[in-house]
C-alpha positions in Angstrom: 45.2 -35.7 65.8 46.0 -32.2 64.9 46.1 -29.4 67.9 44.1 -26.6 67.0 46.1 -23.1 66.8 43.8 -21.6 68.6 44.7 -23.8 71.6 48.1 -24.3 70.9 48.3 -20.4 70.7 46.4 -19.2 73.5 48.2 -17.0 75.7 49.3 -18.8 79.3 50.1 -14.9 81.2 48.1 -11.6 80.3 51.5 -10.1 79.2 51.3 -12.8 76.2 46.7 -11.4 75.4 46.7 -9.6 72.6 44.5 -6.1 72.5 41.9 -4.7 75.0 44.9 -3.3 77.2 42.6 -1.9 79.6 40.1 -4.2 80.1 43.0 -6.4 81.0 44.6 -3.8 83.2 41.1 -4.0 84.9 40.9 -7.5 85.3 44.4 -7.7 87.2 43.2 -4.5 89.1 39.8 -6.4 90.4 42.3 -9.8 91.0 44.7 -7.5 93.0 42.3 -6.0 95.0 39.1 -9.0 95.3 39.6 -10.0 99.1 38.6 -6.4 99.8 34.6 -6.4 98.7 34.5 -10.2 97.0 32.9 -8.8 94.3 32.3 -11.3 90.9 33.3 -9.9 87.6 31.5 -10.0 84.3 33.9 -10.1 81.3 31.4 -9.2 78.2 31.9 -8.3 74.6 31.8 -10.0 71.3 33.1 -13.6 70.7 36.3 -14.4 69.7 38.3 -11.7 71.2 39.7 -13.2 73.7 37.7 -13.0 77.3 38.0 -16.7 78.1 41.9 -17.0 77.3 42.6 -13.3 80.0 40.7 -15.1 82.4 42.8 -18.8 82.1 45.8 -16.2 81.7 45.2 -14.4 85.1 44.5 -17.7 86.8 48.0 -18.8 85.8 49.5 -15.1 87.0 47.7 -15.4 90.4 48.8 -19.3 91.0 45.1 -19.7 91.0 43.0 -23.3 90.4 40.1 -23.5 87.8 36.9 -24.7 87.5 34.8 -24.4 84.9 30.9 -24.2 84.2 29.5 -23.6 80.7 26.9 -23.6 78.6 27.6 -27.5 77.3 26.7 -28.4 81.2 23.2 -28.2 82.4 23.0 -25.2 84.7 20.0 -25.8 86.8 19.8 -24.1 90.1 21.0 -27.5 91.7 24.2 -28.1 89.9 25.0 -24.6 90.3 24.9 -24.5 94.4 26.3 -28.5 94.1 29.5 -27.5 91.6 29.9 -23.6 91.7 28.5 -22.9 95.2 30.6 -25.5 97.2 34.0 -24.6 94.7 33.1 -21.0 96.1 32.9 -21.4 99.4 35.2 -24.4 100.6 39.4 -24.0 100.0 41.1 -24.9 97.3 41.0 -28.8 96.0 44.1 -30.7 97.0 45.5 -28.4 99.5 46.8 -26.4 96.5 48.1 -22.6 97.4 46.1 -20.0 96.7 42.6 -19.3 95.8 40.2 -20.9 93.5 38.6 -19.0 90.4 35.2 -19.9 89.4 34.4 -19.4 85.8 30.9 -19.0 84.3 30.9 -18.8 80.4 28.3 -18.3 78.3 26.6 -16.6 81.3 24.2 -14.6 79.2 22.8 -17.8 77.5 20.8 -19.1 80.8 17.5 -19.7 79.6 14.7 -22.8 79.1 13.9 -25.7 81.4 17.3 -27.0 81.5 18.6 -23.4 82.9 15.3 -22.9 85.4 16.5 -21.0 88.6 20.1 -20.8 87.3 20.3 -17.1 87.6 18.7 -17.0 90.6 21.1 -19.4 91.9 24.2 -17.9 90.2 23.4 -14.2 92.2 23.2 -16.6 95.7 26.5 -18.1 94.9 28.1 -14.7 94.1 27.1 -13.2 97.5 28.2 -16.0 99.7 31.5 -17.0 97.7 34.7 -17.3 99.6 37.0 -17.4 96.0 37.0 -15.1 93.0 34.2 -15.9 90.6 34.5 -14.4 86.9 31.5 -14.7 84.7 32.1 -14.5 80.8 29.1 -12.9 78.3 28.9 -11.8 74.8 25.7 -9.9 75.3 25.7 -7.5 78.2 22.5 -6.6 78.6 20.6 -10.3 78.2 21.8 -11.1 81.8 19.4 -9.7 84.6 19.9 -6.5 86.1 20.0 -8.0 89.2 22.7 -10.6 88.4 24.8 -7.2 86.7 25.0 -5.3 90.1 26.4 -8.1 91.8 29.4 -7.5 89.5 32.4 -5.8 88.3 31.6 -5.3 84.6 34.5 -5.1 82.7 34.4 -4.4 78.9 36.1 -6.0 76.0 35.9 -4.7 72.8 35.9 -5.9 69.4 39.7 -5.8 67.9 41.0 -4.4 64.8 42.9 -6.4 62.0 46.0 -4.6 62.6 45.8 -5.8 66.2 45.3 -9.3 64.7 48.2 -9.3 61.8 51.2 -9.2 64.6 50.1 -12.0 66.5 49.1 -14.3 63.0 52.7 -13.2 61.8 54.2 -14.5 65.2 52.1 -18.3 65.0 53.9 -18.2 61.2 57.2 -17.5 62.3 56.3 -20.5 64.9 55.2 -23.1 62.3 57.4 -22.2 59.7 55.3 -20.8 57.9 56.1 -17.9 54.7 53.3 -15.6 54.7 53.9 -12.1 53.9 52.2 -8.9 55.3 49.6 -8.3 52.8 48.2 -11.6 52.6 47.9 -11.4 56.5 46.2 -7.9 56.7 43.8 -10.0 53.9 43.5 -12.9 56.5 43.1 -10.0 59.2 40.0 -8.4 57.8 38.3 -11.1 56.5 38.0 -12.5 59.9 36.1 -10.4 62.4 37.9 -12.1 65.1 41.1 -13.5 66.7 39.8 -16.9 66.7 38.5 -16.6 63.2 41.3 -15.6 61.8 43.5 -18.0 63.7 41.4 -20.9 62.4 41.8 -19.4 59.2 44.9 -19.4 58.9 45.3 -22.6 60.4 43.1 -23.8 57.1 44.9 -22.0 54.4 48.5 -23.5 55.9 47.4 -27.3 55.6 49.6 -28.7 53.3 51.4 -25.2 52.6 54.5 -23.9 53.6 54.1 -20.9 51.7 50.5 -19.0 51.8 50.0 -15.7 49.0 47.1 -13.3 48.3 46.4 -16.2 45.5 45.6 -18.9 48.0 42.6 -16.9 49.6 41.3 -15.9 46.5 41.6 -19.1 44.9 40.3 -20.7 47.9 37.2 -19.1 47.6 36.8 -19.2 44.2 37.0 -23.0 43.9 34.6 -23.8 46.9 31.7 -20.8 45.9 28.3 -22.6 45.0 25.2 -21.5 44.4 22.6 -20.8 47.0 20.6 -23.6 45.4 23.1 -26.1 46.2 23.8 -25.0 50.0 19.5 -25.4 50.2 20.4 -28.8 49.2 23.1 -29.1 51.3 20.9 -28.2 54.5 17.9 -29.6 54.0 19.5 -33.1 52.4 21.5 -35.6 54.4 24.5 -34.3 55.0 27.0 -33.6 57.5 27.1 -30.6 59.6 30.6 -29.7 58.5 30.1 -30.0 55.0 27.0 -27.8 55.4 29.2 -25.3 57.3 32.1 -25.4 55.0 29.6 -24.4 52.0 27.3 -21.6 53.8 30.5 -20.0 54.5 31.8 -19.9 50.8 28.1 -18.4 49.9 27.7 -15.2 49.0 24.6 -14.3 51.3 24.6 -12.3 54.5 22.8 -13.6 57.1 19.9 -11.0 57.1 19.3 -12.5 53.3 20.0 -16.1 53.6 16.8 -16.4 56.2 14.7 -15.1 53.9 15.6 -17.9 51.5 15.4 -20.4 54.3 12.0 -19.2 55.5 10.7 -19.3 51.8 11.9 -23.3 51.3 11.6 -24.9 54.1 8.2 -25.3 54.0 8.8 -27.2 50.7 11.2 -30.0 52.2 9.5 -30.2 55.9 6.2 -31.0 57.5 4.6 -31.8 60.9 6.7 -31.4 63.8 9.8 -31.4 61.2 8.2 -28.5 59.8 7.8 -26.4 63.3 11.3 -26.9 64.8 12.6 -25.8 61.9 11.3 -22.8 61.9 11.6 -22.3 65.7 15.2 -22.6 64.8 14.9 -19.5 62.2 12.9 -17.8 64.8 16.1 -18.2 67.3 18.3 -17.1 64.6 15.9 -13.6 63.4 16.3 -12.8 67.4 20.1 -12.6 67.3 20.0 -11.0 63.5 17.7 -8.0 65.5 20.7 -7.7 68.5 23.0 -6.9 65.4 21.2 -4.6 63.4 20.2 -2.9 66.9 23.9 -3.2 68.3 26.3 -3.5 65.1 27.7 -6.4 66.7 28.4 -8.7 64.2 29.8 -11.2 65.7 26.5 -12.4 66.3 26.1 -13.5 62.6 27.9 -16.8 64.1 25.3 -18.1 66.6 22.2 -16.7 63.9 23.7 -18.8 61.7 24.1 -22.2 63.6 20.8 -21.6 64.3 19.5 -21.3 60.2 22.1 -23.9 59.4 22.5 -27.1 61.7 19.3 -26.0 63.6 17.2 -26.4 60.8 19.2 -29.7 59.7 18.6 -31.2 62.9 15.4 -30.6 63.2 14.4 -33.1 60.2 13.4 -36.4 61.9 14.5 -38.2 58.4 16.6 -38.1 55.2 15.2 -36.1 52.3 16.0 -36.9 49.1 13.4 -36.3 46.1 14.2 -32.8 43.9 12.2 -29.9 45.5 12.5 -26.9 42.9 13.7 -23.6 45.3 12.2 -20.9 45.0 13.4 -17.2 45.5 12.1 -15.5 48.7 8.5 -14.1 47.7 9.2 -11.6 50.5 11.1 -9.6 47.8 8.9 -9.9 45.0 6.2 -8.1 47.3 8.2 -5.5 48.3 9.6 -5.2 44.4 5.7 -5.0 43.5 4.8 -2.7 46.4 7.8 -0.5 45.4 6.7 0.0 42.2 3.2 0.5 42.8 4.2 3.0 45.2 6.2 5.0 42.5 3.0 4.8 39.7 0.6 5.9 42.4 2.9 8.7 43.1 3.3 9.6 39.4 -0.3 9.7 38.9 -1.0 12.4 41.9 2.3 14.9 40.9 -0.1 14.7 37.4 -3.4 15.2 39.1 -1.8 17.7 41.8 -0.1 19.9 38.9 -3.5 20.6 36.9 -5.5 20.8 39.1 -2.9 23.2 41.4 -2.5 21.1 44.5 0.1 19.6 46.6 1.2 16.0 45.5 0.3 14.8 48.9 -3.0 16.1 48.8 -3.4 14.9 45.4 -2.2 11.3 46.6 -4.8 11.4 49.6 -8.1 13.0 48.3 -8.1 13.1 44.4 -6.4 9.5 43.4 -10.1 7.9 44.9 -12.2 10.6 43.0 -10.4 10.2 40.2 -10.9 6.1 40.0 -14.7 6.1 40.0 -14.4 9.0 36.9 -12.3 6.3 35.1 -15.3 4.0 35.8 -16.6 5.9 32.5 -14.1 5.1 29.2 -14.7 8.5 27.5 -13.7 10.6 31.1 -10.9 8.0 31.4 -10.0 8.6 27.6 -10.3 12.1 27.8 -8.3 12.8 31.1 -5.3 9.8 30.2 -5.3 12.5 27.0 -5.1 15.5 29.2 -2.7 14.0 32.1 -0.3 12.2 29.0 -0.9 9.1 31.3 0.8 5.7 30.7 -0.5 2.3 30.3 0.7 2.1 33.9 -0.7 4.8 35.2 -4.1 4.2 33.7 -4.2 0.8 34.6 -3.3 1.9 38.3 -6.6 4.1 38.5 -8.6 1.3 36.7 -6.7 -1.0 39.2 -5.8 -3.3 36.7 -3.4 -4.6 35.2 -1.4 -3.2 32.4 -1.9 -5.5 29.5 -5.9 -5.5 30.7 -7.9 -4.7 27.1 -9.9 -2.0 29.6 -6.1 -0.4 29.7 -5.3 -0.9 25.8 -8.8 0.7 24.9 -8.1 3.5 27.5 -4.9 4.4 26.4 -5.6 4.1 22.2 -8.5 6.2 23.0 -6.3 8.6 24.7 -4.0 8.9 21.9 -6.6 9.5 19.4 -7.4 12.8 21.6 -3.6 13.6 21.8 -3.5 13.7 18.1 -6.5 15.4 17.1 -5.6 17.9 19.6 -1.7 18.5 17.7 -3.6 18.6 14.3 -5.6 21.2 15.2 
């Protein structure tokens, strides 16, 4: 079985992290200095970057043991006190020297049944501990305050690729691997993390000793299919990973693949199928709002495992007959309010130009005044003539529809005025 890089890689001493300098120099500092105020530390910032590999890495400076709870685990208030409160407050297992770190990942991701009163028990924990407790976040602010001021919160921040190119050029030089500099920067800022670029490269080396520019590209370029075909993918029988593998070749952001989701699922699911899946897109809008509202996209990730295997898990059985997709009608409505919007605002500059008012005042007090005169075809004729209305227009204070005969009438009408006007 093949060792993932990002394992094989991961740094064993904080000498060896990669970027975030000072939240490490932090880290050590609060080590150095714990058995003063026993204070827990919260290690938070976007995934991928490397919190979870400082803390393993300062565990193996201190001569420290680990034990580990995370999100996989349930983390009711019992287990808590039963695995992280007794680790906390007896010695070390073994008779091993030194202390013993506890380690909470995912700490910000406590919530539902399985999770009642873990919070609560995680704060009790913290203040009667006897060894170092570290707890690991993404999202800083989705933990309780309460839980937050019974820790040293220490920051890491999203890296840059040029802090990611040195340490993919070192795991070449390792594997034997040729890759030159430009085709890591490419690997670098495609990936908005280290693990993501790690794991890419990992993918791009199988079988190669020799990665160029021309293996990303072509890469993508083989495996792109439509969005029509990834619907399939998700809502047919197949495997997470090859519904994975094909969502990441698609061309969608996030923020516009859940708009096709939301439009088709309804199409392929029913019953209870039908409401966990879009419980599951529900989950996933929630962590598309903390990006728009934070930048942070490393979010994208978890929003969409939620649109992706979420939905696919929620179908209680295969689904195979043809379902035609459809585009999201979300955009055709806001196409069609657009453009209505433009029309009515084309019609009130007219109205607010003869008549020697504001557009806006035009827009709020005439537009209605002026629908009930076209209620009449000569005083709609004769001001379409006057205004040099459109079939648009007119059909937008007749509130109808452009090719409506009423329209057609209206505007010929119109034109016979225009005319008769010029010869004159």
């Amino acid at each position: 079985m093949q060792v993932e890089w990002t394992e094989k890689y991961r740094p064993k001493t904080l000498s060896e992290v990669t970027g975030n300098s000072k939240a490490i120099a932090e880290l050590k500092k609060w080590a150095e200095e714990w058995k003063k105020d026993k204070k827990a530390a919260i290690l938070y910032g976007p995934p991928g970057i490397g919190k979870t590999s400082a803390v393993y890495a300062l565990a193996n400076d201190m001569g420290w043991s680990t034990i580990e709870l995370n999100a996989s685990d349930q983390r009711t208030a019992d287990i808590i006190k039963k695995v992280a409160g007794t680790a906390a407050i007896t010695g070390t297992f073994e008779g091993t020297k030194g202390r013993r770190l506890i380690i909470l990942d995912e700490a910000d991701n406590i919530h539902g049944n399985a999770d009642r009163g873990g919070t609560r028990a995680i704060g009790e924990v913290i203040k009667n501990a006897n060894q170092p407790i570290v707890l690991i976040a993404n999202e800083y602010y989705d933990m309780s305050k309460a839980l937050r001021g019974l820790c040293k919160s220490i920051q890491f921040r999203a890296v840059q690729s040029k802090t990611v190119v040195p340490l993919l050029g070192k795991i070449c030089h390792q594997e034997g691997i040729d890759c030159d500099i430009n085709t890591l920067e490419a690997i670098a800022t495609n990936a908005p993390d280290f693990r993501s670029a790690i794991n890419d490269l990992q993918a791009l080396s199988q079988g190669r000793k020799k990665v160029t520019i021309d293996d990303i590209s072509v890469g993508i370029r083989d495996t792109k299919e439509s969005i029509f075909k990834v619907l399939a993918k998700i809502f047919k029988d197949n495997t997470p990973k090859e519904v994975r593998s094909a969502v990441y070749t698609l061309d969608e952001s996030p923020e516009d693949f859940i708009h096709w989701l939301d439009e088709n699922l309804p199409k392929e699911y029913e019953g209870k199928d039908l409401a966990d899946g879009f419980e599951c897109l529900s989950r996933a809008d929630v962590f598309l709002g903390r990006v728009r509202r934070r930048q942070n996209y490393g979010m994208w990730r978890y929003a969409n495992d939620m649109m992706v295997n979420g939905i696919q898990a929620a179908k209680s059985q295969a689904h195979y007959k043809f379902v035609p997709y459809q585009p999201p009608s979300t955009w055709r409505k806001l196409g069609r309010a657009k453009s209505a919007r433009a029309i009515r605002d084309s019609v009130a500059a007219k109205i607010g130009k003869h008549c020697h008012v504001s557009q806006r005042y035009a827009r709020s007090d005439l537009i209605s005044f002026f629908k009930i005169l076209f209620r009449d075809v000569e005083h709609a004729a004769r001001i379409s003539a006057l205004l040099d209305l459109k079939p648009e227009e007119i059909a937008f204070l007749l509130d109808a529809k452009p090719d409506n005969e009423g329209v057609k009438k209206v505007f010929d009408a119109a034109g016979i005025r225009i005319e008769e006007g010029r010869s004159k």
